[in-house]
C-alpha positions in Angstrom: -2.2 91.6 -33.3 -5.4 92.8 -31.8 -8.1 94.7 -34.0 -9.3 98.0 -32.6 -12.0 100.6 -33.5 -11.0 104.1 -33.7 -13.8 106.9 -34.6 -12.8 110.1 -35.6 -14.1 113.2 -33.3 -14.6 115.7 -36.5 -16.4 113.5 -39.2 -17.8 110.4 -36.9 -16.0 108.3 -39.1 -15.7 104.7 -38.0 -12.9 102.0 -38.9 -11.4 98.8 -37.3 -7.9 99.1 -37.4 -5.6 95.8 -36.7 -1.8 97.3 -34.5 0.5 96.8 -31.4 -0.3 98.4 -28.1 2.2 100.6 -28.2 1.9 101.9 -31.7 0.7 105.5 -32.0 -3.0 106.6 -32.7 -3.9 106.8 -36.1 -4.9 109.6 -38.1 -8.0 110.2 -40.2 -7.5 109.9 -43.7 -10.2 111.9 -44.6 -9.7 115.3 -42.1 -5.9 115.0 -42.9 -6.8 115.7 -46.4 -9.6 117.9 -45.7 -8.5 120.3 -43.1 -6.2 123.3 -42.5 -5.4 122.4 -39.1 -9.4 122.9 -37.6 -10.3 119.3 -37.6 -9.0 116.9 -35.0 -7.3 114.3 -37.3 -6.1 112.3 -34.2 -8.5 109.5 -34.1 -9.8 108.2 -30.6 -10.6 104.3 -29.5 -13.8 102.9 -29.2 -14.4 101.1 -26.0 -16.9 98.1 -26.6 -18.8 96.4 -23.7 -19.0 92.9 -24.6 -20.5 90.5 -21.8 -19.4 87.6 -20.4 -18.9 84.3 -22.9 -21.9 81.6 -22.3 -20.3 78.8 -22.2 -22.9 76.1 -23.0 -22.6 72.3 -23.1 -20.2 69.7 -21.0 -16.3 70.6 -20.2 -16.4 73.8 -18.7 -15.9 74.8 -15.1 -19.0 76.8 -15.4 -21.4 74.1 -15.8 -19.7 71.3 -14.9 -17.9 72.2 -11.4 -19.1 75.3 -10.1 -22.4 74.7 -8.4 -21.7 70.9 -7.8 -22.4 70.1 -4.1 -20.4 67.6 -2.3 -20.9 64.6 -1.9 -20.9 62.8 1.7 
């Protein structure tokens, strides 16, 4: 299963959490605890904006194919 970041509204609190797709949003620990219904204990996800792999060395379709001209 996939690992995904959650980060709670209220407290900023951050934690990698691994679960399905489909399972529901989890719930911050500490503001379910803490609150009387005026925190936000519904946790949101954390989109992260990773680049593109390098791949670097022979065998890959990036550096092996791609740009090669043709021959004749």
């Amino acid at each position: 299963m996939p690992i995904y970041t959650f980060k709670c509204p209220s407290c900023k609190q951050t934690s990698d959490i691994t679960q399905s797709m489909k399972a529901p949003v989890p719930v911050c620990s500490r503001c379910a605890e803490a609150s009387c219904g005026v925190h936000i204990v519904e946790m949101e996800r954390v989109w992260k904006k990773i680049g593109k792999p390098q791949f670097k060395g022979s065998g890959f379709y990036e550096t092996d194919y791609k740009y090669k001209e043709k021959e004749g």
